[in-house]
C-alpha positions in Angstrom: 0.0 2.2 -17.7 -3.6 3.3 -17.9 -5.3 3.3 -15.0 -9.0 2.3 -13.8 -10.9 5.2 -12.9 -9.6 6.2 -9.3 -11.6 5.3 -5.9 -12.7 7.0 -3.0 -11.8 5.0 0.4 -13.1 6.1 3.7 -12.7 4.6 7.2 -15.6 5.5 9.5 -14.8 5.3 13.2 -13.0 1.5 12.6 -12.1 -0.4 15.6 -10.4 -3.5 15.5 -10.1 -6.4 18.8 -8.7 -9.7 18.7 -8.2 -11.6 22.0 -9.4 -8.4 24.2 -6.7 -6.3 22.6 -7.7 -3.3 20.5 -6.1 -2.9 17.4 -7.6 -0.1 16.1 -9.0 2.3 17.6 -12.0 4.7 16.2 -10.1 5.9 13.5 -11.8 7.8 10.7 -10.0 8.4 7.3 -10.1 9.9 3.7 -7.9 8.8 1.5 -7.7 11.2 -1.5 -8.8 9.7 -4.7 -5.9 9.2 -6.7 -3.2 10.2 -4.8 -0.3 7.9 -2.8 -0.9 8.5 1.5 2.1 7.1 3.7 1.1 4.5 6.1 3.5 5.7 9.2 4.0 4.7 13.0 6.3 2.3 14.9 5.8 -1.4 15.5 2.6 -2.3 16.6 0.8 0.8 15.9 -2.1 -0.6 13.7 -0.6 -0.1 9.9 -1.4 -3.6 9.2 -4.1 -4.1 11.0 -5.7 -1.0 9.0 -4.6 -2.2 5.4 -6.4 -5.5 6.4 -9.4 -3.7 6.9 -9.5 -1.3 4.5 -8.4 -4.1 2.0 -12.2 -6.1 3.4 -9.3 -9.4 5.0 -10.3 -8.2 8.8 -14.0 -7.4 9.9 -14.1 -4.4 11.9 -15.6 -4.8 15.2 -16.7 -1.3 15.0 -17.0 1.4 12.2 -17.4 0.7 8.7 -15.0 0.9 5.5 -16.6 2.8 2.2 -15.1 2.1 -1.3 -16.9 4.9 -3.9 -19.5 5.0 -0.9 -20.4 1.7 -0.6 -19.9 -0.7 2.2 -16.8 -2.8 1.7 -17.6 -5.6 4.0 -20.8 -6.4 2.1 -19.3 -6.6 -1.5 -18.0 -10.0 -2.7 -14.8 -11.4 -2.5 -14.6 -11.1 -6.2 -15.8 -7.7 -6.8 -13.5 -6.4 -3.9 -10.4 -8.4 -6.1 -11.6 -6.3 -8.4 -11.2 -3.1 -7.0 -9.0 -3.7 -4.1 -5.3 -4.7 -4.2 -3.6 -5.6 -1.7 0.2 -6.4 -1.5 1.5 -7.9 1.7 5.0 -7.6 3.2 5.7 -11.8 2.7 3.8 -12.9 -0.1 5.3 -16.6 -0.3 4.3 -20.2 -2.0 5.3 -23.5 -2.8 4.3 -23.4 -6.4 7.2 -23.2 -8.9 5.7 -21.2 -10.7 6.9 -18.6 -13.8 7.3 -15.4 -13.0 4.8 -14.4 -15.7 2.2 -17.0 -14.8 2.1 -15.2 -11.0 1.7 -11.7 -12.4 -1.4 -13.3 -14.6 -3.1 -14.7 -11.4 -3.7 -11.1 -10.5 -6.2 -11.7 -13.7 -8.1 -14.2 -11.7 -11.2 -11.6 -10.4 -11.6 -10.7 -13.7 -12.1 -14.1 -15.4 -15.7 -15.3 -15.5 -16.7 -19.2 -13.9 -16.6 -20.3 -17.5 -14.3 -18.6 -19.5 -15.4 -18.2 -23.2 -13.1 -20.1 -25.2 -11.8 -17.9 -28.4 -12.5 -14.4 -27.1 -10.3 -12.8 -28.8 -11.3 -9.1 -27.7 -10.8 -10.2 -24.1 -7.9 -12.0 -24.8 -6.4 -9.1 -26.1 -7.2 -6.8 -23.4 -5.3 -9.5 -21.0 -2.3 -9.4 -22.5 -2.1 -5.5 -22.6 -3.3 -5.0 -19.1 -0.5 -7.5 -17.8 2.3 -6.2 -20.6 1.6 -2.7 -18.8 1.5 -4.1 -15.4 5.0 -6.1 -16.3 6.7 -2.7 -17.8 5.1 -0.7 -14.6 6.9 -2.7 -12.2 10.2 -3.5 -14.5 10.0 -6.7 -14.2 10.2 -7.9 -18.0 13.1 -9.5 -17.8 11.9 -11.5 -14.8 9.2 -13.8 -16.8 10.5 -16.9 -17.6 12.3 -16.9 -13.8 10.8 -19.7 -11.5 9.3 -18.0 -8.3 11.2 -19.7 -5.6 14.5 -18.6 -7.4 13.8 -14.6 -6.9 15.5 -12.7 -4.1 13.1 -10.6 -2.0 13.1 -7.2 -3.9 12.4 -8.9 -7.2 9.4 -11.0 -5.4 8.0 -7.5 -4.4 8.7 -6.1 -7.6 6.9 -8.9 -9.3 3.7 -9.1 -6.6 3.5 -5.1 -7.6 3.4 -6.4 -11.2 0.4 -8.6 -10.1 -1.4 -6.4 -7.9 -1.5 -3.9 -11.4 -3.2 -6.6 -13.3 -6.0 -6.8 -10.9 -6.8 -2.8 -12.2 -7.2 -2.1 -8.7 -8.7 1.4 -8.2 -7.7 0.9 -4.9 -3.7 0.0 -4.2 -2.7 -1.3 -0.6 0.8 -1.9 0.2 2.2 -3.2 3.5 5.9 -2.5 3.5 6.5 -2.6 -0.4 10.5 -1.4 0.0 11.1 -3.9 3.0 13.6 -6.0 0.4 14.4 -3.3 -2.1 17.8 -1.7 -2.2 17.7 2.1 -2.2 17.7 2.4 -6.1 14.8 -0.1 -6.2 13.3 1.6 -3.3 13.1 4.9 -5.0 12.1 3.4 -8.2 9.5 1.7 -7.1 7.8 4.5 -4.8 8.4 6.9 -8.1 6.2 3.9 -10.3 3.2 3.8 -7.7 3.7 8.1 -7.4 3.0 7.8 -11.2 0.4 5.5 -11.5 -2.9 7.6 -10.9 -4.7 4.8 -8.5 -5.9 5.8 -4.7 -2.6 4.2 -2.8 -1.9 3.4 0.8 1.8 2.3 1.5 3.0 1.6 5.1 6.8 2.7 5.4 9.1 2.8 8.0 11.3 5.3 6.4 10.0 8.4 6.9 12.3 10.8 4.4 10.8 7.9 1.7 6.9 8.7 3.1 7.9 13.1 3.3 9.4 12.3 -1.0 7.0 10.7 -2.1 3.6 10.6 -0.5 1.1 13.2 -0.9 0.0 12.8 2.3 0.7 10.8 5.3 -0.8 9.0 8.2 0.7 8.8 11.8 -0.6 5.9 13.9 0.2 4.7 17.3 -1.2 2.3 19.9 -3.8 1.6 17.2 -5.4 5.6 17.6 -4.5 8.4 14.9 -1.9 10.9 15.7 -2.1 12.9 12.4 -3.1 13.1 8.6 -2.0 15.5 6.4 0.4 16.5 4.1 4.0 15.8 5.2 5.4 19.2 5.6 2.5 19.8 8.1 2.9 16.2 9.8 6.4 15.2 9.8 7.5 18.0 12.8 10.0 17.2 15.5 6.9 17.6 18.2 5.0 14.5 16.4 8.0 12.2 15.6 9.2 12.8 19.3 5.7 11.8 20.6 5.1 9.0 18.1 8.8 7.5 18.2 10.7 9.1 21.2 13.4 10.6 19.1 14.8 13.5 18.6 15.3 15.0 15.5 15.8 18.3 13.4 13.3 18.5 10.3 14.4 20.8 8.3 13.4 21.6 4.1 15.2 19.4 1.6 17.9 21.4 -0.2 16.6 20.4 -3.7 12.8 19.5 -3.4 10.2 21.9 -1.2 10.0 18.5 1.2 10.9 17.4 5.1 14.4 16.7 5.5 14.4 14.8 8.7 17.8 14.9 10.7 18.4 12.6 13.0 20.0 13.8 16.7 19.4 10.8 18.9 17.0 8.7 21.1 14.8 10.4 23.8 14.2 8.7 27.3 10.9 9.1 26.5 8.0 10.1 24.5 6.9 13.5 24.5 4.1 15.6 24.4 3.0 16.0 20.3 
């Protein structure tokens, strides 16, 4: 699909507290314009908590959050929809709603108070902008599906499909393969590889993050660990530290990527 001109997204020393814990933790980030960074760390180490920020849903307690150098936190809701999209791991309603009528809302920032009635260039460029978004995520044969009847893969499939039509230049997703089978999983991560728009993803699976990400992020206790590309990241020194397990990374037989190997749990973490 074609894509809205690509953003830049920095994090400036962002700290995040709620009920006298800290979140987040000073952490400053680039995320490179146009390219996909993997989200990594174990449970509890901030990914979410940072998407929410970054995505302008959590106020920082400290730090700031620049989108094309501008302060995120003072932009609308509206123009952030318009630049931000943010796909969360349980995206869930009520509403019986057609599968084609939840990809549309993702229209919604776009759409003035008082839409002009007969606009036929607009019009136009709706349809096209969701027909891409709806062959981008696969999900054409999905439309006429009520929501509550999809299983959990197609439901993330289809919220991809949605976040697209928002034109985000901006793409945040908080565990997008959680329901996917590993066809779907590598499908979809290929899609959002292909796509051209600044994108955040936190994984779990870390071979996923070393195929597929141009760079990754390693988080824990809310403080970075590491950003880089994977190959310089993704060493048995940080993923003992960061998850107390021991493991063998070696170079993927097929692809000039981290093979990670796993040997077993350590007592401990260690030293990165």
């Amino acid at each position: 699909m074609t894509a809205p001109p690509a953003a830049e997204l920095r994090a400036e020393g962002l700290g995040v507290r709620a009920g006298g814990a800290t979140l987040l933790d000073a952490v400053s980030l680039a995320f490179a314009p146009g390219r996909v960074t993997g989200l990594l760390g174990p449970n509890g180490a901030g990914k979410t908590t940072l998407l929410r920020a970054v995505a302008g849903l959590t106020r920082p307690s400290a730090g700031r959050v620049l989108l094309d150098g501008a302060d995120l936190h003072t932009l609308t809701a509206r123009r952030r929809a318009q630049r931000v999209a943010f796909m969360e791991q349980q995206a869930d309603t009520r509403l019986a709603l057609p599968v084609r009528q939840v990809i549309e809302l993702g229209r919604t920032p776009h759409r003035g108070r008082w839409p002009v009635p007969g606009n036929s260039a607009a019009d136009a460029h709706e349809r096209t902008v969701v027909a891409e978004a709806v062959a981008a995520a696969d999900v054409g044969h999905l439309l006429d599906r009520a929501w509550p009847t999809l299983s959990g893969g197609e439901r993330q499939r289809v919220q991809l499909a949605r976040a697209l039509a928002q034109e985000p230049g901006v793409l945040l997703l908080d565990e997008p393969t959680n329901h996917l089978d590993l066809r779907h999983q590598l499908g979809f991560l290929a899609a959002v590889r292909g796509l051209g728009i600044t994108t955040v993803a936190a994984l779990h699976d870390l071979e996923l993050a070393a195929a597929y990400c141009d760079e990754v992020v390693v988080l824990l206790d809310g403080r970075l660990v590491a950003h880089g590309p994977g190959a310089e990241v993704l060493t048995s020194a940080t993923i003992g530290h960061v998850y107390g397990v021991d493991v063998t990374v070696e170079r993927h037989p097929r692809h000039d990527r981290p093979h990670i190997r796993w040997n077993g749990l350590l007592h401990e973490r260690t030293s990165p």
